[in-house]
Residue, then its C-alpha position, 0 to 999 in steps of 0.5 A: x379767481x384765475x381761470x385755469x389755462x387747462x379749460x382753453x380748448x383749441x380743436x386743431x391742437x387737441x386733434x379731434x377727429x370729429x364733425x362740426x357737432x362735437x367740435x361744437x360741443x368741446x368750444x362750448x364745454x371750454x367757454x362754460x368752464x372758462x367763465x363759470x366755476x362748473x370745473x370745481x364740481x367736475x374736478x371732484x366728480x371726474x376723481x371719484x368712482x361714479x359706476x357703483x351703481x346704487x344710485x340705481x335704487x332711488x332712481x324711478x326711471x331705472x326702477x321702471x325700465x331696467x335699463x343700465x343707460x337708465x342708471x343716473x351714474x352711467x348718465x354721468x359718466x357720459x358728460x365726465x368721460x368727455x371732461x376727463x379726456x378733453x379737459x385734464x392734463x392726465x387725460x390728454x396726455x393719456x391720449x397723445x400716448x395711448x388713444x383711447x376715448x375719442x368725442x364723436x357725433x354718436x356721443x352727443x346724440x347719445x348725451x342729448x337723447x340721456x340727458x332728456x329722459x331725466x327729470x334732474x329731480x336730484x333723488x338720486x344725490x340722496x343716495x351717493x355714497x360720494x356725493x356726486x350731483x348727477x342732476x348738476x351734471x344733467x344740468x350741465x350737460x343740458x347747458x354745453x347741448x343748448x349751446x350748440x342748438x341741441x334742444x327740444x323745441x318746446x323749451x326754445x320756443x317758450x324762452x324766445x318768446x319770453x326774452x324777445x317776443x312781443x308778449x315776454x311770457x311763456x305763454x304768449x298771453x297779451x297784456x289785454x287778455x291778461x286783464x280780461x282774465x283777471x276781470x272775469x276772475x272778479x266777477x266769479x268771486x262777486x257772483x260765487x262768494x259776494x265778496x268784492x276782490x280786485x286783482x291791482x295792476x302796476x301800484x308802485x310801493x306795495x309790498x309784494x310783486x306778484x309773479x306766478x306761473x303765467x300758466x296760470x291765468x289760463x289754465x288755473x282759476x281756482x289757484x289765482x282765484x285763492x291766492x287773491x282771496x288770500x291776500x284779501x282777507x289777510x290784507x296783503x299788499x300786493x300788485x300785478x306787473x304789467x312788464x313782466x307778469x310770468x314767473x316761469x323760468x326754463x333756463x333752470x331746466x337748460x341754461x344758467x345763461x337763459x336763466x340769468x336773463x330772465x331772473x334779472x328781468x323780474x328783479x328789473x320788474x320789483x324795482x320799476x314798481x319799487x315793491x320789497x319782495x317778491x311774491x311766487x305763486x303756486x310754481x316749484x320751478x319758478x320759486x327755485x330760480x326766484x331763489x336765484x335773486x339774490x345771487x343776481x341781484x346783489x345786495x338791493x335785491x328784493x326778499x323772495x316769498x312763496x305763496x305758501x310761506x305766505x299763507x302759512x304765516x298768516x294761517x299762523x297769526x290768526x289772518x285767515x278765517x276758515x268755516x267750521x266744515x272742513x274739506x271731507x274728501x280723501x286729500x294727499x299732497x305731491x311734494x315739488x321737487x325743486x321746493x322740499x328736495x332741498x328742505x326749503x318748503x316741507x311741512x308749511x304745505x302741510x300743515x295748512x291742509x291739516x288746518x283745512x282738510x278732514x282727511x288728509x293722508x301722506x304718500x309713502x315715501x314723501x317729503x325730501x324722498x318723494x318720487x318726482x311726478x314725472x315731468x320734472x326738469x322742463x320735460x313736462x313741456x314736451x308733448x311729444x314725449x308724452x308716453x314716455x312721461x306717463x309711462x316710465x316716467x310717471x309710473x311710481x308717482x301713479x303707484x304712490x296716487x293710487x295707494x293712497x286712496x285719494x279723491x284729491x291730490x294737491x300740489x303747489x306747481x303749475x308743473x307738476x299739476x300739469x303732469x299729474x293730471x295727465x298722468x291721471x289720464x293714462x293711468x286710470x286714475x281720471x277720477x282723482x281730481x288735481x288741484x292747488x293749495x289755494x282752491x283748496x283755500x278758498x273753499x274753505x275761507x269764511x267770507x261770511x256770506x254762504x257760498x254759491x256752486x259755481x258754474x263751469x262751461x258746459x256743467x250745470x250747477x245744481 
């Protein structure tokens, strides 16, 4: 496809008058449109009507604030008004004739500080009466800010060290302490539930790479401890990859370009091993951008599973034996937004907690309507908004908690666990226990040996 001469953007010929930063902005704006294909979005969305403001009553942000700058068109319009100007024939003849519109520092600090306060949950697109993606646009214009070094520091710092640190994860978890993790995992499955369950490294030919949210092995035992269970008593073929051992991707949340690289570098990891698919673990964002392998894997490219599809499919057939107690505890379950906005993984998450929880209760809305947690696109990993997160952010979600009455409150996203648990801290909701999908499992797992109370520091068991 031709790129449209009309994206070559050239400073001194349109006569802006403006700092290194907007000029910055409209070279990066160009190069994208030149080489991607944003502009046929854009070209649609800068024709229609994006000020009517209904999608104001799906927002949780506006719902929260009040704030028309909150309004999810307004946020658009921001980016479009740019375009319009900078990037149409009509626009830039309307300027040379009349003025008007002119691109300063003051509307890229404006964009950056808008663009950052939404969670691209894509709620809002539901409600569109013209179909405009204001996530796409949050997504887009997150991109151009990156480019010129407009970024939160949390997202930067976690994707270099991914891409060119010496641990190439998130996390900065090193090879050894990765290891020692999974072996101290092992001795708790042996101890708790004397069963003898191994985690594999690098064992070229088998079916399933393994790629979860690195988080993970710091801060979810219980999840990495269900999903090797899971495998276990399903007889799963599976392996752990010593180059490349973290499925969190946050160039979904800031830059097709970040995203891109790091994607190649799992597909790289799948064929080093020589395995048919790959296997995501308990991550909404990293299962999306795994969505992604196709697209930059080409025909070669490895199947993308979720471990709940997995789980959902051996439950299925029979594979998983499960005791004749179920869990009693009030359970509810957080829909991911980057997994069941689109549709993809709705009632699989469901119907195993039905087959394993005594009651199990729905939030109001859910599924495709649920509310974000609060921490979508990426702003989970920025500390320093931490009240705006929990607050404004997150109030719906704590409204949605509470009106259930649930003990338990599963979601399948390192996240959204994340926020969720932090939400519960600043909302008066510390009782209410966070957990995935597979701690919930493999409690429930009939190894045939009666299961031990597990010891946690500083707990004494009974």
């Amino acid at each position: 496809m031709a790129i449209p001469q009309k994206y070559s953007y050239n400073v001194e010929q349109k006569g802006l008058a403006g700092t290194d930063k907007s000029q910055g902005f409209l070279e990066a704006f160009s190069a994208i449109l030149r080489h991607g294909n944003y502009h046929v979005a854009l070209d649609t969305f800068s024709r229609l009507s994006s000020k009517c403001g209904r999608c104001a009553a799906s927002c949780q942000l506006y719902e929260a604030t009040g704030a028309d700058e909150d309004i999810p068109c307004h946020r658009s319009e921001l980016l479009l008004k740019v375009y319009r100007r900078y990037f149409t024939q009509t626009g830039i003849l309307k300027a040379k004739l009349f003025g008007g519109f002119t691109l300063t520092d003051a509307h890229v600090d404006e964009m950056a500080e808008s663009y950052y306060r939404c969670t691209a949950c894509r709620r809002c697109k539901a409600t569109c009466p013209v179909g405009i993606d204001h996530a796409l646009v949050t997504h887009l214009a997150r991109w151009i800010l990156a480019e010129i070094d407009v970024i939160p520091r949390a997202l930067l710092v976690s994707v270099r060290e991914q891409l060119e640190g010496k641990t190439m994860n998130t996390s900065a978890i090193p090879l050894p302490a990765l290891k020692d993790t999974c072996e101290f995992l092992e001795e708790e499955l042996q101890d708790i539930y004397d069963v003898n369950i191994k985690y594999p490294f690098d064992e070229e030919g088998a079916e399933f790479l393994f790629v979860p949210a690195v988080s993970d092995f710091i801060m979810e035992a219980d999840t990495l401890m269900g999903n090797a269970a899971i495998m276990h008593v399903t007889g799963g073929s599976w392996t752990i990859g010593t180059g490349n051992y973290d499925g969190i991707n946050y160039g979904l949340f800031y830059s097709d370009r970040m995203m891109e690289r790091i994607v190649n570098n799992v597909i790289a990891e799948a064929h080093r091993l020589k395995v048919d698919k790959i296997l995501i673990g308990e991550c909404g964002h990293a299962t999306r951008s795994a969505w992604y392998v196709p697209t930059f894997g080409g025909p070669d490219a490895p199947e993308v599973v979720n471990c709940l599809e997995y789980a959902y499919e051996q439950l299925k057939a029979g594979k998983i034996p499960l005791k004749a107690e179920k869990i009693p505890e009030r359970v509810t379950y957080h829909d991911p937004c980057n997994i069941t906005r689109s549709g993809r993984i709705v009632e699989q998450p469901r119907e195993l907690l039905k087959a394993i929880c005594a009651d199990y209760v729905e939030m109001t809305p859910n599924r495709t309507e649920n509310y974000c947690c609060g921490g979508g696109g990426g702003t989970v990993s920025i500390d320093e908004i931490r009240t705006f997160r929990t607050g404004p952010l997150g109030k719906r979600k704590a409204d949605q908690i509470r009106d259930t009455g649930a003990q338990i409150v599963v979601s399948p996203c390192a996240n959204c666990k994340k926020q969720l648990k932090e939400l519960g801290q600043d909302n008066d909701l510390e009782e209410v226990e966070v957990v995935g999908h597979h701690d919930l499992l493999l409690r429930v797992i009939d190894f045939g040996v009666e299961a031990k109370e597990p010891e946690r520091e500083g707990v004494a068991a009974d």
